[in-house]
N, C-alpha and C positions, 0 to 999 in steps of 0.2 A: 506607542500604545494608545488604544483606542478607552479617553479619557469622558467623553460627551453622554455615555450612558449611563445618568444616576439613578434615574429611572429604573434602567433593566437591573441594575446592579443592587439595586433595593428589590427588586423583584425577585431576583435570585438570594439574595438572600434570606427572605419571608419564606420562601419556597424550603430551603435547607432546613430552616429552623421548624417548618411545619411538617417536616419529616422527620425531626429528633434528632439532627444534626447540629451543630456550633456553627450558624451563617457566619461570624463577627471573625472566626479564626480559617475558615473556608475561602472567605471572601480577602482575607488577609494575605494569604496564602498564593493566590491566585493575580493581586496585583502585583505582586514580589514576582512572579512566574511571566506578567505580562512587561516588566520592565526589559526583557533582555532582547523584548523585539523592536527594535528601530527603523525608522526611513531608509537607511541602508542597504537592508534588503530588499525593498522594493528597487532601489536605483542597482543595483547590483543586478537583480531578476531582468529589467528593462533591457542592460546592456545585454544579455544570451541570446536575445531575440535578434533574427535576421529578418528584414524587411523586404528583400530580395529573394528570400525562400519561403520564408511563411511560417518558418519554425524555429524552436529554442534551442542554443547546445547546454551539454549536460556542464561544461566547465567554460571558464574564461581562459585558462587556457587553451581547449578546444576554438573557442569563438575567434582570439586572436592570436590566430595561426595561419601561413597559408599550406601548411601540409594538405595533402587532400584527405588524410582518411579520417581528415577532422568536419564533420556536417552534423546540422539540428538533426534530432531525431524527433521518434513519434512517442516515444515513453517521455522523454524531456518538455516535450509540446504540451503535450495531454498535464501531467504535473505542474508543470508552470503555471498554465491557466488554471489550472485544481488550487492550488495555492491563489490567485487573484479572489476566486470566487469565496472562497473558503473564508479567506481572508476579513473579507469585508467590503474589498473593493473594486468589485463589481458584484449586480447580482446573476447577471447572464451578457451571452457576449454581446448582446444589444447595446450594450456600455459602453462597446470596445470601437474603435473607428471601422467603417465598412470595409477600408481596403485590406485594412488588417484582417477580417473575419475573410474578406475572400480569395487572402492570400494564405490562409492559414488552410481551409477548405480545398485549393489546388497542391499544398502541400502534398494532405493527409490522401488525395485521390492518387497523386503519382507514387505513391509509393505501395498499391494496392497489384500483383500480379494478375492477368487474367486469365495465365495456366491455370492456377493451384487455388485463385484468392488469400493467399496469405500476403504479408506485408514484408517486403523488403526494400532496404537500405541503400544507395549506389554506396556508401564508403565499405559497406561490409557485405554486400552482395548475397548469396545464396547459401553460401558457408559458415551458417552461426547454428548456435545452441536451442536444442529442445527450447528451452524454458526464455530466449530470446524471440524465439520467433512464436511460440504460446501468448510472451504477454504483449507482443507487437500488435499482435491480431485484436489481441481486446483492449488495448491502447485508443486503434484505429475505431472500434467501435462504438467507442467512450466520445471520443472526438469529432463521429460523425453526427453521433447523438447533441453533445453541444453544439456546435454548429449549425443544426438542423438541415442534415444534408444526408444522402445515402451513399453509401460505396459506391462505385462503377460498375464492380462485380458481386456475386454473392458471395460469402468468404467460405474458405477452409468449413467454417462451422456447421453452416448451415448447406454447403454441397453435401455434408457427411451424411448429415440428420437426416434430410431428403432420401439420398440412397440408402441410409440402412431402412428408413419404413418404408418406403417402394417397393424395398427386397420381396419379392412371393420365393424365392427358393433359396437352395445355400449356397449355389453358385449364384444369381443372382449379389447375393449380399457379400460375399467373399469378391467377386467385381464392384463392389461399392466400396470396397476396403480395401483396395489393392490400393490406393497412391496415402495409406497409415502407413506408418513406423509398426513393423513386423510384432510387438508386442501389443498393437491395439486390435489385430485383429483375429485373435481368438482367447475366451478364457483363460485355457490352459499358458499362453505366450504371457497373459499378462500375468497373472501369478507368478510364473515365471520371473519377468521381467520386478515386479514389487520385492520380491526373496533376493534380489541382489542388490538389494539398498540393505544399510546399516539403520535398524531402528531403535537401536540401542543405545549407543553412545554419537550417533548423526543423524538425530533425529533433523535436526532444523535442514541442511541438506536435501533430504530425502524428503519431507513433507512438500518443501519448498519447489521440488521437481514436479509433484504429484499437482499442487495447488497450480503452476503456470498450464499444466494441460489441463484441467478438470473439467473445461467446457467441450474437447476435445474426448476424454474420457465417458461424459456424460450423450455427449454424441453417439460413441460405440457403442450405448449401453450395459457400461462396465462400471458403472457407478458402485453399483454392490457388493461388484467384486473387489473391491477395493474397500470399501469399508468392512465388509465382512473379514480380509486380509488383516486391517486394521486392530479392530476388534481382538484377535489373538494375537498381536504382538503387542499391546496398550497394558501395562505396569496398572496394576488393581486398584494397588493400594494406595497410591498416590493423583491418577489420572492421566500420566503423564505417559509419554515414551524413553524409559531410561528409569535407571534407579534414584539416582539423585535430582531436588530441585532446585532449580539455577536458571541462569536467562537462556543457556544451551536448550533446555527441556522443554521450560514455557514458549523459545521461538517456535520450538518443534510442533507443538499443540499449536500453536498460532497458525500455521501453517497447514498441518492436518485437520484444525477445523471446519477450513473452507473446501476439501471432499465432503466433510459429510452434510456441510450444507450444502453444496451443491447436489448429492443426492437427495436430500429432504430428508435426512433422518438423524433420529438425538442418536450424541453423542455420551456412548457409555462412562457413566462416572465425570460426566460432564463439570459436575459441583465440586469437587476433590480440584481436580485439574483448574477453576478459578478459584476457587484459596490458594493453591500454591502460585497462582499468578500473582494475587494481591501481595502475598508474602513477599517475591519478589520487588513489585513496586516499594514499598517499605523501606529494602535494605539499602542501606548506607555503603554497606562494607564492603560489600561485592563490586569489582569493579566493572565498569561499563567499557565493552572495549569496542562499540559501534553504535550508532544512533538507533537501529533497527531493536537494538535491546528494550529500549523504553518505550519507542513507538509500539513496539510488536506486545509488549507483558501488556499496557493498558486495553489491546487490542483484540489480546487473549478474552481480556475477563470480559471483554464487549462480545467477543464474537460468541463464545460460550454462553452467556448468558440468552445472547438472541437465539441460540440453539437448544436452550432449555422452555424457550416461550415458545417456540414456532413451532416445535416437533414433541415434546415432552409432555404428560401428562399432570395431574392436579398434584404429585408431589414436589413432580421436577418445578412447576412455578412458583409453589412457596419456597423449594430451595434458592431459586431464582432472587425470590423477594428477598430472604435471607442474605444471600451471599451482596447485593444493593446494600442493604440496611447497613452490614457491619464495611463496606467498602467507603459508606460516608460517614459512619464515624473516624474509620481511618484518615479520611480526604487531606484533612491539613498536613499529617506527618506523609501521605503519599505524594502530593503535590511538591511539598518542600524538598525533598526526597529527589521528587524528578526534575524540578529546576534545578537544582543543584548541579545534578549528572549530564542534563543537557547542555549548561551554560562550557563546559568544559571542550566543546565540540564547535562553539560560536568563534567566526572569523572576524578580525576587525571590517570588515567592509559590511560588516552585516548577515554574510550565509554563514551556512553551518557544514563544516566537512562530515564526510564519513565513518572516518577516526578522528582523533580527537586531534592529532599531527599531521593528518596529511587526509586528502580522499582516495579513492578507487581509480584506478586508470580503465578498470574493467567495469564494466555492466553486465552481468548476465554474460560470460565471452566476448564482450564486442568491446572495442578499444575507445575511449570516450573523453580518455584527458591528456596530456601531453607528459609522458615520463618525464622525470628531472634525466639533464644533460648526463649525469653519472648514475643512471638507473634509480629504483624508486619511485614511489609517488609524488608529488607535487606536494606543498600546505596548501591547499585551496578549497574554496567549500564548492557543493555541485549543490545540480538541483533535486535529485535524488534524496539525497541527505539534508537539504533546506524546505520543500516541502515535508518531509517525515517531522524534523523538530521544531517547524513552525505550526502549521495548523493543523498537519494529521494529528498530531501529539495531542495540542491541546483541544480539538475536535473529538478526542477518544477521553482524554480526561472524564468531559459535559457526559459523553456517549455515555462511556463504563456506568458513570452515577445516575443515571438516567433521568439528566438534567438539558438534554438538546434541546427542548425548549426553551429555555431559561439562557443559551450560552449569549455570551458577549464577544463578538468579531476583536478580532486584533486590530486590526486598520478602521476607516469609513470608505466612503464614497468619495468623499476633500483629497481624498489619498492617492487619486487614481493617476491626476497629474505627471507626480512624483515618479511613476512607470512611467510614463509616455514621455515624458522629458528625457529622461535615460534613453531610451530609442533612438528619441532624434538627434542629439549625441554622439 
């Protein structure tokens, strides 16, 4: 735990208190939350990395294997390094040794197609999932951005974009759309294709499909249609998708909210839908059956809130300001609340699994950890689930309170070592 800022941590607290908050039970609260992260995780993170590919695998089982349909990926890449930065321990990859950065950058270019410009995998090839090869693409573009480096090709996104405003006719633009999945390229298909999701009792599912294409979506210019979709199936009274409030509902909103940001437009009943997210955060009782619960509820009331300030008018921002004010008087018993839930999920080596017994062997459809010998998952933690309950978590904590100014890194800079020894290793 990153112990060296008394400074910020009086600062952060003057700041609480000067907003009508309890700094002294806040700030309490919050070293209690920063104790469960250790050196571990960094030497744990170290060892995923291949020096010889340029990229991280998503488990230790994956890494020490020689099966082949075990290789780094570009979601595990991109996250690893998102956790370094995030961290504290680094602030760009200027940090990072050169051969690293420019083995990391031949990675992220060989796995870029110049058919399609999408992103694919040798261990998993051509044959994966919507929502794998969605969030590969904006993996890759995350990672070119770090790097400071350009694709090879222009991707998937921006071939779309091109062709649909190019289009002067409807054949024209109907040949712009021929190499979409048959539901993006006409209104009526994609309705269609939205009406055959459950939005009722799978919500988070179905959001979750919707959010991995939305750059995708917002290409075809079907952004509306989809939220206007939205819109008449979204539960009034609560905000939500579904009757009941639970971490099922809030992931779902979590997930649906990054449609209608990605359209540019508020979300109806936006204010409802973060109380019942905060309410979540809160509870004790309910059990947490995957990291994405806590990551995603704190993420909710962030992502809602930014969709109340960006797109919403002079009530939606006082509700805005409101639904802050009463989320840091809650902070200590939310905070407590979530260390608690999270620590149940932490591996002795430092990561954190998926479930709280074992991780995912899946990603998104693609195969990513090594089954146990007699079927099942593994007890191991991935990077998937070690970034979400390392610093996405506590990065949405700061977020949600609209305290990101104020936050204090997990690690430092002294820390950085402690990865690169694990490497060489």
């Amino acid at each position: 735990m990153n112990n060296v800022n008394s400074e910020k941590w009086e600062a952060l607290r003057a700041e609480i208190n000067r907003r009508g908050g309890n700094g002294d039970e806040v700030i309490e609260a919050l070293h209690e939350h920063y104790a469960i992260y250790d050196e571990g995780l960094l030497t744990w993170l170290g060892d995923l990395y291949d020096p010889k590919i340029g990229g991280f695998y998503y488990s230790k089982s994956g890494r020490h294997t020689d099966d082949p349909r075990f290789l780094p990926d570009i979601e595990s890449t991109n996250q690893a390094t998102n956790l370094l930065n995030q961290a504290g321990v680094i602030d760009s990859f200027d940090d990072l040794p050169k051969e690293m950065c420019d083995k990391m950058a031949e990675f992220v270019c060989s796995l870029q197609s110049d058919e399609d410009g999408f992103i694919y995998h040798p261990q998993w090839g051509k044959d994966i999932s919507t929502n794998r090869r969605g969030r590969d693409m904006m993996w890759a573009c995350h990672m070119a951005n770090k790097l400071g480096i350009k694709l090879p090709y222009k991707t998937a996104n921006e071939r779309l974009a091109e062709a649909v405003a190019n289009s002067k006719t409807e054949e024209e633009k109907k040949d712009a759309l021929k190499n979409l999945p048959d539901y993006l390229k006409s209104k009526e298909a994609f309705i269609e294709y939205l009406d055959s999701f459950d939005w009722t009792t799978k919500s988070y599912p179905s959001g979750n499909n919707l959010a991995a294409q939305i750059d995708q979506i917002v290409a075809a210019g079907l952004a509306d249609v989809a939220c206007d979709f939205l819109n008449e199936k979204q539960n009034k009274e609560n905000g939500l998708w579904g009757a009941e409030m639970n971490f099922g509902t809030v992931n779902g909103v979590f997930k649906i909210s990054y449609v209608y940001n990605g359209a540019k437009r508020l979300m109806p009943y936006a204010g409802k839908a973060a109380i019942a997210a905060m309410e979540c955060i809160t509870r004790f009782e309910e059990e947490t059956k995957h990291v994405c619960s806590l990551y995603n509820t704190w993420y909710t009331v962030l992502n809602l809130i930014g969709n109340m300030r960006r797109y919403g008018d002079g009530a939606a921002q006082k509700e805005a300001d409101d639904i802050v004010r009463q989320l840091l008087l809650r902070a200590p018993e939310a905070i407590r609340a979530t260390t608690k839930k999270i620590s149940d999920f932490k591996k002795p080596d430092g990561s954190f699994s998926y479930y709280k017994h074992e991780t995912a062997c899946m990603s998104q459809g693609a195969l990513v950890a090594v089954p146990k010998p007699e079927g099942g998952q593994p007890d191991e933690g991935d990077v998937n689930a070690s970034v979400i309950s390392a610093t996405s978590l506590t990065g949405n904590i700061y977020a949600a309170l609209e305290l990101r100014d104020f936050a204090i890194k997990l690690y430092t800079k002294d820390d950085l070592g402690i990865f690169l020894n694990a490497i060489e290793k």
